[in-house]
C-alpha positions as CSV (number, residue, x, y, z in Angstrom):
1,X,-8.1,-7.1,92.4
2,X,-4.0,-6.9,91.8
3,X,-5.0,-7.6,88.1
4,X,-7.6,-5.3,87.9
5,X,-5.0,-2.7,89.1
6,X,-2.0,-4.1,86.8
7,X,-4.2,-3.6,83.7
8,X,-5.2,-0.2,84.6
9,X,-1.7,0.8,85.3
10,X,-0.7,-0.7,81.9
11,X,-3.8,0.9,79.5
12,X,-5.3,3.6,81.8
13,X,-3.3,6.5,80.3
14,X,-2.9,4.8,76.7
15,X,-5.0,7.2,73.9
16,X,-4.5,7.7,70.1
17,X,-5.0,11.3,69.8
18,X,-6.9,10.9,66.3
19,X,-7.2,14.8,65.4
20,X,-3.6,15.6,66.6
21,X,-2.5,12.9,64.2
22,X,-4.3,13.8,61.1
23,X,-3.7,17.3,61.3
24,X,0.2,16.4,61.3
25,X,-0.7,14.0,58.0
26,X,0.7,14.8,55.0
27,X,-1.4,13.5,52.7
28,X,-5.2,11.8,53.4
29,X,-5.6,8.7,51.0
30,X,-6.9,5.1,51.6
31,X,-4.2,3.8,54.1
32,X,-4.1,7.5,56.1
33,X,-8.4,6.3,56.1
34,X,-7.8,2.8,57.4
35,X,-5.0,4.1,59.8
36,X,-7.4,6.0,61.4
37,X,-9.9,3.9,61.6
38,X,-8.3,1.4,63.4
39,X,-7.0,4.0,66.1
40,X,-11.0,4.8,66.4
41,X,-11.6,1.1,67.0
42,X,-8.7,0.8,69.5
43,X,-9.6,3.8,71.4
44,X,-13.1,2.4,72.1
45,X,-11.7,-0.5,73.1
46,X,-9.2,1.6,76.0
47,X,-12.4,3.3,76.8
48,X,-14.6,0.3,77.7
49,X,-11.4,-1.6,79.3
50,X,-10.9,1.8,81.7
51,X,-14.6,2.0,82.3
52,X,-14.8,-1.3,83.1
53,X,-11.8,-2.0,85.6
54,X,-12.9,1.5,87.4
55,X,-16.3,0.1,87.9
56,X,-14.9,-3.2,89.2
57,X,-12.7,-1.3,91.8
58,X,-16.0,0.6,92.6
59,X,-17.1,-3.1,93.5
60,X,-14.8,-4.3,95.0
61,X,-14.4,-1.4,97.3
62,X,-18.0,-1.3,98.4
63,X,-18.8,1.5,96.4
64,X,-21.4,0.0,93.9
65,X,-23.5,-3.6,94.2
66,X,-21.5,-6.0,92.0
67,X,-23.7,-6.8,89.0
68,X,-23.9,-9.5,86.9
69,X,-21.6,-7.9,84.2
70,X,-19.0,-7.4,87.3
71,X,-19.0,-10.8,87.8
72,X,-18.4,-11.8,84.6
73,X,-15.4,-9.9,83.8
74,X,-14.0,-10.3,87.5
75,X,-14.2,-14.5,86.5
76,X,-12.8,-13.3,82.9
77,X,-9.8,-11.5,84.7
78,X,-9.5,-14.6,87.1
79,X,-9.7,-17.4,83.8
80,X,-7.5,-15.2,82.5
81,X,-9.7,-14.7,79.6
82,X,-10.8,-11.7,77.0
83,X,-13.9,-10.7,79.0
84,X,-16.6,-10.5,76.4
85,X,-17.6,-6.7,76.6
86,X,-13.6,-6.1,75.8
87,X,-13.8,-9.3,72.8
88,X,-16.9,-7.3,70.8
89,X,-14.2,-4.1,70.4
90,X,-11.5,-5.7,69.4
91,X,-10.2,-7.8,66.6
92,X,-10.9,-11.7,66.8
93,X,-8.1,-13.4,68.9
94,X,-7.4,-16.8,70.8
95,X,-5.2,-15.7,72.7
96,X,-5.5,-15.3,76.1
97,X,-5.5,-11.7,78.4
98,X,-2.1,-12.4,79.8
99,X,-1.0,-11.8,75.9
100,X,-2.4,-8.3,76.0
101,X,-0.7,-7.0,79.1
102,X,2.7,-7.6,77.8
């Protein structure tokens, strides 16, 4: 649970404003493209990380039955592994989640 919380202090308020950033672009060429693409692909992956840990602490606290996809990312959190849902958004790493949070 205190790692659930520590990651959702640490990307709970994290977002690439995409439109803010483009409008303030000088120019629009292939690295501008990329640029923003990857700020796509990592703002997917801060969704699905909130969503996630929000629906764990609804577990945990009684709120919702833990379900099977709970379980796995509460044993990820505890292995201290990439939970899987979290691995298909983001870029292919061996590193392990303790890496991310720092």
């Amino acid at each position: 649970d205190a790692k659930s919380h520590d990651l959702l202090d640490k990307f709970g308020d994290k977002y690439f404003d995409v439109e803010e950033l483009v409008r303030n672009l000088d120019e629009m060429g292939p690295y501008q493209n990329v640029f923003i693409q990857e700020m796509d692909v990592i703002n997917a992956l801060l969704a699905e990380i909130k969503r996630s840990i929000k629906e764990l602490q609804l577990g945990f606290a009684g709120e919702l039955t833990m379900s099977e996809s709970m379980e796995d990312l509460m044993m990820s959190l505890y292995n201290d592994n990439v939970p899987a849902t979290w691995a298909k958004l983001a870029w292919p790493s061996m590193k392990s989640l303790s890496s991310w949070n720092k």
